[in-house]
N, C-alpha and C positions, 0 to 999 in steps of 0.2 A: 833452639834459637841460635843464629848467625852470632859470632863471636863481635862481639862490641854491641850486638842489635839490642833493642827493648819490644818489649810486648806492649803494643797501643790499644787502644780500645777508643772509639768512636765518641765523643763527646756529647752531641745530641743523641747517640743511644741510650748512654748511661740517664740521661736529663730523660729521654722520653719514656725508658721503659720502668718509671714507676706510675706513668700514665695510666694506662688500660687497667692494672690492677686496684689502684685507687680509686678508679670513674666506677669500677664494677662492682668493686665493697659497696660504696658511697649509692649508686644506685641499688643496690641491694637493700642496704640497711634503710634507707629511704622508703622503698617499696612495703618491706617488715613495720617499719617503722610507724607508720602512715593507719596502719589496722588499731590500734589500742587509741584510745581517746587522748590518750595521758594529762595530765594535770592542765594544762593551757587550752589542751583543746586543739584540735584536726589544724582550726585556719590558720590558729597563732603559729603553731610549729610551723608548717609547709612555707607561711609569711617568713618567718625569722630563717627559716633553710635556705630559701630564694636569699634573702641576704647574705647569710654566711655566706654564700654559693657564690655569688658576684666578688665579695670582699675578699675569699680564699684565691678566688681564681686571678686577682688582681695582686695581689699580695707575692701568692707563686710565681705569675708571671713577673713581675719587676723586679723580682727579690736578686740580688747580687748583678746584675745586670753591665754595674763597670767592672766588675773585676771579670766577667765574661769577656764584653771586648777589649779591654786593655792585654789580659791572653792570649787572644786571636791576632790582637794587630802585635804583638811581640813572637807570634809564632818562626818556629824555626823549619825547615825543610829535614822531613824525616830522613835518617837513613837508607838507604838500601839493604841495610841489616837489619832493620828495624820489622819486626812481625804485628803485621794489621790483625787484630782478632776479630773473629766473624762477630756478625751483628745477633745473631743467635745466641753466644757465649754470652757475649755482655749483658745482654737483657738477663738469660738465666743468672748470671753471678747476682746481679742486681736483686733479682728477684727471691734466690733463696737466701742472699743475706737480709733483707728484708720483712721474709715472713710472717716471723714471730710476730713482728711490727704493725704488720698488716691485718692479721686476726684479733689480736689484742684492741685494734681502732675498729675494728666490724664489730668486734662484742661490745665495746664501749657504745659505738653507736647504736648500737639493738635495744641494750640498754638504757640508754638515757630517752630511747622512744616513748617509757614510762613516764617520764616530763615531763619533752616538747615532741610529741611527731614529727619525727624526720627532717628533724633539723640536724643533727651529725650528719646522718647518712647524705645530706646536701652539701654539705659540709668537707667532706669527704670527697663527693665527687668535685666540689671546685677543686679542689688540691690536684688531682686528676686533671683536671681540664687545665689548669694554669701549668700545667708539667707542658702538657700538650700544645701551646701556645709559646715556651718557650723553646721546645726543639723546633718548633716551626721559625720562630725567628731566628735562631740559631743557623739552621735550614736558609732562610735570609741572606744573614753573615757570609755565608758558606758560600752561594749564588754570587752573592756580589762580589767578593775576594777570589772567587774563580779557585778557592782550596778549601778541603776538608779537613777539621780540625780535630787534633785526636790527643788522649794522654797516656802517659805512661798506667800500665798497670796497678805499678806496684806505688803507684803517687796516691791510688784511691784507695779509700778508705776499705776498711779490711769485710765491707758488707756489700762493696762494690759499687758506692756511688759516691757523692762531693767528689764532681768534676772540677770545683773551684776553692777545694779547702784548700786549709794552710799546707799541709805537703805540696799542692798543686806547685813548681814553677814557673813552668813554661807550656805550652802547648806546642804540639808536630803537626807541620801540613801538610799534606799530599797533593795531587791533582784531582781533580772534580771526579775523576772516575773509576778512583782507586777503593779497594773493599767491598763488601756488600750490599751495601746502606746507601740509601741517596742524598742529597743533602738533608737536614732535618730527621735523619734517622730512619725513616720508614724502607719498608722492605724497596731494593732497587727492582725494576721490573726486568724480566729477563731479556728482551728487547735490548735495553741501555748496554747489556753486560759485552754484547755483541759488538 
């Protein structure tokens, strides 16, 4: 790293990339889930899942949401020292700080299928879909302000994600076309890079 620079990593990535893996448990364990009658009974659980599932994903989506753009609209213009981390790294950091997390909520959900069928594993994937919804907005933010918003590494948490905890300060912008990532995190197409 360039002398005075920081290591940034993509905001909406960090936000999106416990997406995919929590929609996959959550469907997972759902699918498992769904086979054993359990205590309530097929319709009650799949009922009460469709709810969690709605309520999870509204929940994730809104959740800190001013401290999001209050961030964004205090962001400062990155360095030229400043090293962008691929969209690749961050999701991994994410994801194996996470793990443990991650299995530990798939067995819980498998688990608790013996009660209500597949209402975790619904449960589960809303948390997953409301991740998804807010790098999408994010994604949003990003279009509109014509800059991509990114934090410092060493400000996230040491599992690689809270893009808006308390270490957070400030957020760094770049131009729309800066990184790997497009807005909202998703893979950039090769096309754009051009």
């Amino acid at each position: 790293m360039a002398r005075g620079g920081q290591g940034l990593a993509r905001v909406a990535v960090v936000v999106r990339a416990g997406a995919a893996p929590l929609w996959w448990c959550g469907v997972f364990a759902a699918g498992v889930g769904v086979l054993p009658p359990g205590i309530t009974g097929r319709r009650i659980g799949v009922l009460a899942g469709a709810a969690l599932f709605i309520v999870a994903a509204a929940v994730v989506f809104l959740a800190r949401r001013k401290r999001y753009t209050a961030l964004a609209r205090a962001a400062v213009r990155a360095s030229k020292h400043d090293v962008l981390q691929d969209r690749a790294v961050t999701a991994r950091d994410w994801r194996r700080g996470h793990r443990w997390w991650l299995l530990l909520a798939l067995a819980a959900a498998l688990g608790s299928a013996f009660a209500v069928p597949a209402a975790a594993g619904l449960l589960l994937a809303g948390c997953g879909t409301g991740l998804r919804l807010k790098a999408a907005w994010l994604g949003k933010l990003e279009r509109t302000g014509e800059a991509l918003l990114w934090v410092r590494v060493d400000w996230l948490a040491e599992n690689g994600g809270r893009p808006v905890g308390k270490a957070v300060r400030s957020y760094r912008s770049t131009g729309i076309a800066a990184g790997d990532a497009a807005p909202g995190g998703a893979r950039r197409r090769t096309a754009a890079l051009v």
